[in-house]
N, C-alpha and C positions, 0 to 999 in steps of 0.2 A: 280838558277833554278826557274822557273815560279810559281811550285807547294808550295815550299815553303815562297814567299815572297808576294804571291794571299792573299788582304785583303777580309777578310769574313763579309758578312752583321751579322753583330750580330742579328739585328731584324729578318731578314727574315731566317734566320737560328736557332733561339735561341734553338730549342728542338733539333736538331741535337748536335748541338753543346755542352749541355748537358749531351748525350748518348756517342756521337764520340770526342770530342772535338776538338779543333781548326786544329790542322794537320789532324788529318783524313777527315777534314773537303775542309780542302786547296787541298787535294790528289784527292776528288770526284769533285773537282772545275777545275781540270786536266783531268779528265779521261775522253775516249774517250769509247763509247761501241756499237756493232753489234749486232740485236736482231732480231731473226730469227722465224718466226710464229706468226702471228699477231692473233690468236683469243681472244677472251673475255681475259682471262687470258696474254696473252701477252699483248697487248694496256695497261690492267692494271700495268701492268710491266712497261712500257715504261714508263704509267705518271707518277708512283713511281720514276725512275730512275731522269727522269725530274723536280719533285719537289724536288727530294735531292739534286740537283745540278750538275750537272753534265756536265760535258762542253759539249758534244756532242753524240748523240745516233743518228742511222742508224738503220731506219726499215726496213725488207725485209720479204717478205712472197712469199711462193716459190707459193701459188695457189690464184688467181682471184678471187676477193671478189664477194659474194652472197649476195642474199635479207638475207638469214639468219642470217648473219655475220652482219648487222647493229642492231642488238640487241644488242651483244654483244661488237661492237669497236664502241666505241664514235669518233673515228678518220675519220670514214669512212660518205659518205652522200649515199643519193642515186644515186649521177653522179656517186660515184667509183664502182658501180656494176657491174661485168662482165670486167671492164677495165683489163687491162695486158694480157686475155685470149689470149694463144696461145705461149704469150710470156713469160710465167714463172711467174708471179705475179709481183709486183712493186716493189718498193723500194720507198725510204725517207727519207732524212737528216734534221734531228731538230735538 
């Protein structure tokens, strides 16, 4: 199994690694996750998820980003303004 025989960067991991140690570490190096509502609180979520490792995260936000929404998502510029309207929000695989 992939999760268990995934070498971990010890440097780039070291405080995880610490807290979680090495298998929970190989597990989140596996994991695949779907993250639904991108405001301020989400995006931060996702970088979180993304700096622990994690093999792959899918954004989705069910409504159309606003001016006001770039305060909040660092993810966002101002081309994603209004994009997806109409069409349910976007999506995004990191």
């Amino acid at each position: 199994e992939a999760a268990s025989t995934a070498e971990v960067d010890e440097k780039l991991y070291s405080r995880q690694l610490y807290v979680m140690g090495h298998e929970a570490q190989r597990r989140m190096m596996a994991s695949r996750a779907l993250l639904i509502g991108l405001s301020g609180l989400g995006a931060e979520v996702a970088k979180n998820c993304i700096l622990a490792g994690i093999s792959s995260i899918t954004l989705c936000d069910p409504t159309a980003p606003n001016s006001y929404d770039l305060g909040g998502n660092f993810y966002l510029t101002e081309d994603d303004v209004g994009k997806g309207e109409g069409e349910g929000g976007g999506r995004a695989e990191l």
